[in-house]
N, C-alpha and C positions, 0 to 999 in steps of 0.2 A: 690548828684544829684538825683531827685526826678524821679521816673517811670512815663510815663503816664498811666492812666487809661485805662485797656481793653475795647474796643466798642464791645457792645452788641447790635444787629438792632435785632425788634422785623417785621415778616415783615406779616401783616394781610389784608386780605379785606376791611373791614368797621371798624371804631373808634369805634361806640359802642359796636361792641364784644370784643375788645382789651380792654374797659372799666371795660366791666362787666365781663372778666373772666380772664385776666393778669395785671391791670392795680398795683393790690398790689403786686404780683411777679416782675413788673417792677421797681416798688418803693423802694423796699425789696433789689435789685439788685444794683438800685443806692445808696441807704443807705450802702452798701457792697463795694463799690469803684469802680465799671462798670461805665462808660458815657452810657446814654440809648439813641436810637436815635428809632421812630417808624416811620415803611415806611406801610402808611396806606390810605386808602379813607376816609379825616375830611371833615364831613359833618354837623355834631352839636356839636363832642366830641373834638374838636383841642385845645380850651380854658385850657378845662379840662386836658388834658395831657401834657399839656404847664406847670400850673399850680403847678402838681405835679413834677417839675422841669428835665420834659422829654423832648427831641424834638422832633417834628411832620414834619416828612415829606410828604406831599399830592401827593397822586398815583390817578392818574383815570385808575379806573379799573372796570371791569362790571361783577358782581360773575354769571350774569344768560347768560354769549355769550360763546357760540360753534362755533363762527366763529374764524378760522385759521389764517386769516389777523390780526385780532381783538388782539388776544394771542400774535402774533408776535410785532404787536407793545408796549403790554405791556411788555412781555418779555425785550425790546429795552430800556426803559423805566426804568425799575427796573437794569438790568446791567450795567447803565449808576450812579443809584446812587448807588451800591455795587461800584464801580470802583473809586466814586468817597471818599465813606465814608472809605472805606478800614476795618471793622470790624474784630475782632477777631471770634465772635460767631454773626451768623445769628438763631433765633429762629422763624421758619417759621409753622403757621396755618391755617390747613385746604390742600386738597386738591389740588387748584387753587395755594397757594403759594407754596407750596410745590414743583411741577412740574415746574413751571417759574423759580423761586428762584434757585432750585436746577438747573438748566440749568444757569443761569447768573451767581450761586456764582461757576462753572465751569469754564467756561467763562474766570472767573475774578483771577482764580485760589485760592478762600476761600473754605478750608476744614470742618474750623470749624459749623456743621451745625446740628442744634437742629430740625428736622420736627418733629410736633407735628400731629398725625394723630386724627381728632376728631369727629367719628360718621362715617365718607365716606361721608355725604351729600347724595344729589339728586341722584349719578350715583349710587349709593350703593342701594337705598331705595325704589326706584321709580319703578314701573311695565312699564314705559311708552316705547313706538317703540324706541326714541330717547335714553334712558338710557339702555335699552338691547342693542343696535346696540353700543354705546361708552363703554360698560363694557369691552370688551375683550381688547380693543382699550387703553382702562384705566392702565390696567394689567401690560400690556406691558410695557410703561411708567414708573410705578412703578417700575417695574423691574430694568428698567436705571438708574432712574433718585431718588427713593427714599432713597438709602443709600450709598451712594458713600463715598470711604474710607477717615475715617477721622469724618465720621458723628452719631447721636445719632438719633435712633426713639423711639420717647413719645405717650405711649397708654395711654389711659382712663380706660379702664377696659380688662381683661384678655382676654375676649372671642376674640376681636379684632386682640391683642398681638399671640395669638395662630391661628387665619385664618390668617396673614400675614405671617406668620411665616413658615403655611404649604403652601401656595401659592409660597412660594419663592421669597417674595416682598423684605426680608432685611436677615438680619445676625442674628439670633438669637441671640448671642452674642452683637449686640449693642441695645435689642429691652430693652425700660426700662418703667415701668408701673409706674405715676403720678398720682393718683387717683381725677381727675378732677382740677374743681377751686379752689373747698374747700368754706363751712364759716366759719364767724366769730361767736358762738353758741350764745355768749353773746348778739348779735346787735338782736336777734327774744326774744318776749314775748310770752308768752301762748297762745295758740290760743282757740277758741273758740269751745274746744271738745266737750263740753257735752249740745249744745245747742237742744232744743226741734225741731226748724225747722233746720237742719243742710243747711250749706253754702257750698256746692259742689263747687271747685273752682279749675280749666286748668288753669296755667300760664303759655299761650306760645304765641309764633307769628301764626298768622292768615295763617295756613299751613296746607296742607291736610296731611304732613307726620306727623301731631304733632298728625292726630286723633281727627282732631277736628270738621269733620264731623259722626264718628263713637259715639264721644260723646255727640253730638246731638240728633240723634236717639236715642239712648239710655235713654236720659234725656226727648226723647218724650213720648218712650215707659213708662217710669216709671211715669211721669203723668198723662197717659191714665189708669195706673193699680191703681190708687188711692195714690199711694208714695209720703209723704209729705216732698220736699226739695226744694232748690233752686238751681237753677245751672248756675254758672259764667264764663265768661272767661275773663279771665285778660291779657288782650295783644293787638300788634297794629299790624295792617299791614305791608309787608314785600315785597314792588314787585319788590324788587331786587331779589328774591329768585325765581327759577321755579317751586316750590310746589306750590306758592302765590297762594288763592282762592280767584277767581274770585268774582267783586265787587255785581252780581246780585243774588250767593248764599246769599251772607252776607245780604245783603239789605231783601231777603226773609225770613232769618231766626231772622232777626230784625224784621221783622214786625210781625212775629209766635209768637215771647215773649217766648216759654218755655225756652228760654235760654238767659242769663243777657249778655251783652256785654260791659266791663269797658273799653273797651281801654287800650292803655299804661299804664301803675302806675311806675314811679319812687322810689316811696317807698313803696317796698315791705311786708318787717318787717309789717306795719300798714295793706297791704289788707291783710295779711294772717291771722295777730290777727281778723278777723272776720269770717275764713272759721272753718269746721266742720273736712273735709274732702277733700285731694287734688288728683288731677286724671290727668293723663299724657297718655293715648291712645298712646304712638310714634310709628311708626313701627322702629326706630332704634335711638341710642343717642350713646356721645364717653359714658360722663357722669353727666346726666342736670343735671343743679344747680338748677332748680328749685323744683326738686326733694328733694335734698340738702338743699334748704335754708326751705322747708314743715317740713322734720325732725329737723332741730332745732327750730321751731316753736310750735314741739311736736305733727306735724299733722300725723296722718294716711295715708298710699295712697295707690291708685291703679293704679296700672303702665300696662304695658304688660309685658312678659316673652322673652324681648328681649336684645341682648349685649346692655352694658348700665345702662339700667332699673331695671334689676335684679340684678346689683351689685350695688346700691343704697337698690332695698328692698327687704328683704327675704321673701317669700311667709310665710303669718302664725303668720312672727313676727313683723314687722312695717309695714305689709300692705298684701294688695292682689296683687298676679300675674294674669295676664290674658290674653287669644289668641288675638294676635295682629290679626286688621280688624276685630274681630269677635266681632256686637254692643250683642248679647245671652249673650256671655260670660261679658261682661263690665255691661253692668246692671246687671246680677244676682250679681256681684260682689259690685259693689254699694248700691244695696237694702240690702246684708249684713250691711254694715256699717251705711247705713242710720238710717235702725233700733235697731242696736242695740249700745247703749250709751256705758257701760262697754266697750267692745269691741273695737271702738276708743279710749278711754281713754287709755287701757294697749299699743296697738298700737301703738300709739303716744309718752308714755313713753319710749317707744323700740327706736322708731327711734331718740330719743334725745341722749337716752344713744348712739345706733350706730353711728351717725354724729359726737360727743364727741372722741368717739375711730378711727375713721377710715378717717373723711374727716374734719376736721379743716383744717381750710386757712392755717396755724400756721405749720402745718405739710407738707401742699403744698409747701409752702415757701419752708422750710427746704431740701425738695427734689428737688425743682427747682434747689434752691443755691449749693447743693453740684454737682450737675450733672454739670453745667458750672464750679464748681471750677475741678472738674475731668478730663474735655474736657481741659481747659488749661494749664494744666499738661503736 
């Protein structure tokens, strides 16, 4: 008599983050004998997680509402398909699932619960009236509702792992560190280090917490001092998110030109084979992939010196650190690299060999899989 299969929900905001940063851990999962079911917002990616012989269950959920009614009804929502799907493991990301999920998989009386904490988002990051006044308010919550017995928390990088920890958010004993998405090193070619006009290239969504207004200035300043480079951003709009920058910055700094604006790229492997040099300004990340996918491209970066960012690049050896908001500090660190060729090159050598050692999808995988074969145990 044959077992069924443990259900594994993966339970996210929006498909294309569950694309771009779990869709191979889900795969990996169901290639391992789990039934995967994802409880998500499919807005362009449902085909696609279909395809990879997943199920897609469609959530309307809104990642940028503060309204109390709003949350109650999603919460209603989501308890309704835990109750109905009955999972072994709920793997819940971000925030916003986190707090809901972990209230309905209660609810529904499911212990087994993976919250993956990645970055904090907007209430973490943001200087604004409304993210001050909901931090403490946030705390609390967490308190309750992030580790309840039975459950596992997934950090990104240490610095995270160790403030929850002294917060009193979880159990130190269940806190377990996944070093991001991971890639694949093989899928990036050589990027374009040693070009004479280097390719300065941000690949993020069109956010003020990504820094990409600090990268601006910066890129204005260093063409007013004579600095000979180009500067790209590779990303699309985001106004489900409440960092989203408003459409009349963007339009003004479109029509300035000192900075390129590609839009979205699906294929990223190809825009990175033309950059120089890659730069991520964020004031906070769990642990960007974009970051990740620059080093096995072989590129250089300059990040800031925040949880995150810093456990992606070591100051010195695949890139430069630098004060987060601070555009001083982000150009002089730029005009290093710009100018000097060698420089980028060993750079960029470093962070292939690092990405090799320490963030392969390959090793993601690996950690993911044992951590659920642990929990049902």
């Amino acid at each position: 008599m044959s077992h069924p299969r443990p259900k594994l929900l993966f339970f996210v905001t929006v498909d294309w983050f569950f694309c771009s940063h779990f869709l191979e851990r889900a795969i990996a999962a169901r290639n391992a004998g789990y039934e995967v079911v994802v409880l998500t917002h499919t807005a362009e990616h449902g085909a696609r997680i279909r395809a990879a012989g997943l199920r897609a269950i469609h959530l309307n959920i809104d990642r940028r509402s503060l309204n109390p009614l709003s949350e109650l009804v999603t919460l209603l929502r989501v308890w309704r398909v835990f109750k109905m799907e009955k999972p072994r493991l709920i793997h819940q990301v971000a925030l916003k699932p986190i707090l809901i999920g972990s209230l309905a998989a209660r609810l529904c009386g499911i212990s087994g619960l993976v919250n993956a904490v990645v970055g904090g988002g907007f209430l973490f990051s943001s200087d604004t009236l409304v993210a001050k006044f909901l931090r403490p308010l946030l705390g609390l919550a967490l308190k309750k509702l992030l580790n309840p017995p039975g459950s596992k928390i997934v950090f990104e990088n240490p610095d995270d792992l160790r403030a929850f920890v002294r917060e009193g958010y979880l159990r130190e004993s269940d806190a377990v560190l996944v070093r991001g998405a991971g890639v694949e090193p093989s899928d990036y070619q050589q990027a374009a280090v040693t070009a004479r006009e280097p390719l300065v290239l941000l690949p993020a969504r069109l956010l003020w917490d990504k820094g990409i207004g600090e990268f601006v200035e910066a890129a204005r300043q260093l063409r007013l001092a004579g600095v000979t480079a180009r500067f790209v951003i590779a990303g699309g709009e985001d106004l489900g998110n409440r960092a989203a920058i408003d459409s009349r910055t963007l339009a003004a700094w479109r029509e300035e030109g000192v900075v390129e604006f590609w839009g979205f790229r699906a294929n990223m492997p190809a825009v990175l084979a033309q950059a120089s040099i890659v730069c991520l300004p964020s004031y906070r990340e769990g642990l960007p992939k974009a970051l990740l996918e620059a080093m096995a491209a072989g590129l250089p970066c300059v990040t800031t010196n925040v949880p995150g960012c810093r456990e992606a690049v070591e100051h010195g050896n695949n890139g430069l650190l630098v004060t987060p908001r601070d555009v001083k500090s982000l150009a002089n660190a730029l005009e290093i690299l710009i100018n000097d060729i060698a420089l980028r090159t060993r750079m960029g050598q470093c962070g292939r060999e690092r990405v090799d050692a320490r963030f392969s999808s390959t090793r993601v995988i690996q950690e993911t899989l044992a951590l659920y074969k642990q929990m049902l145990k």
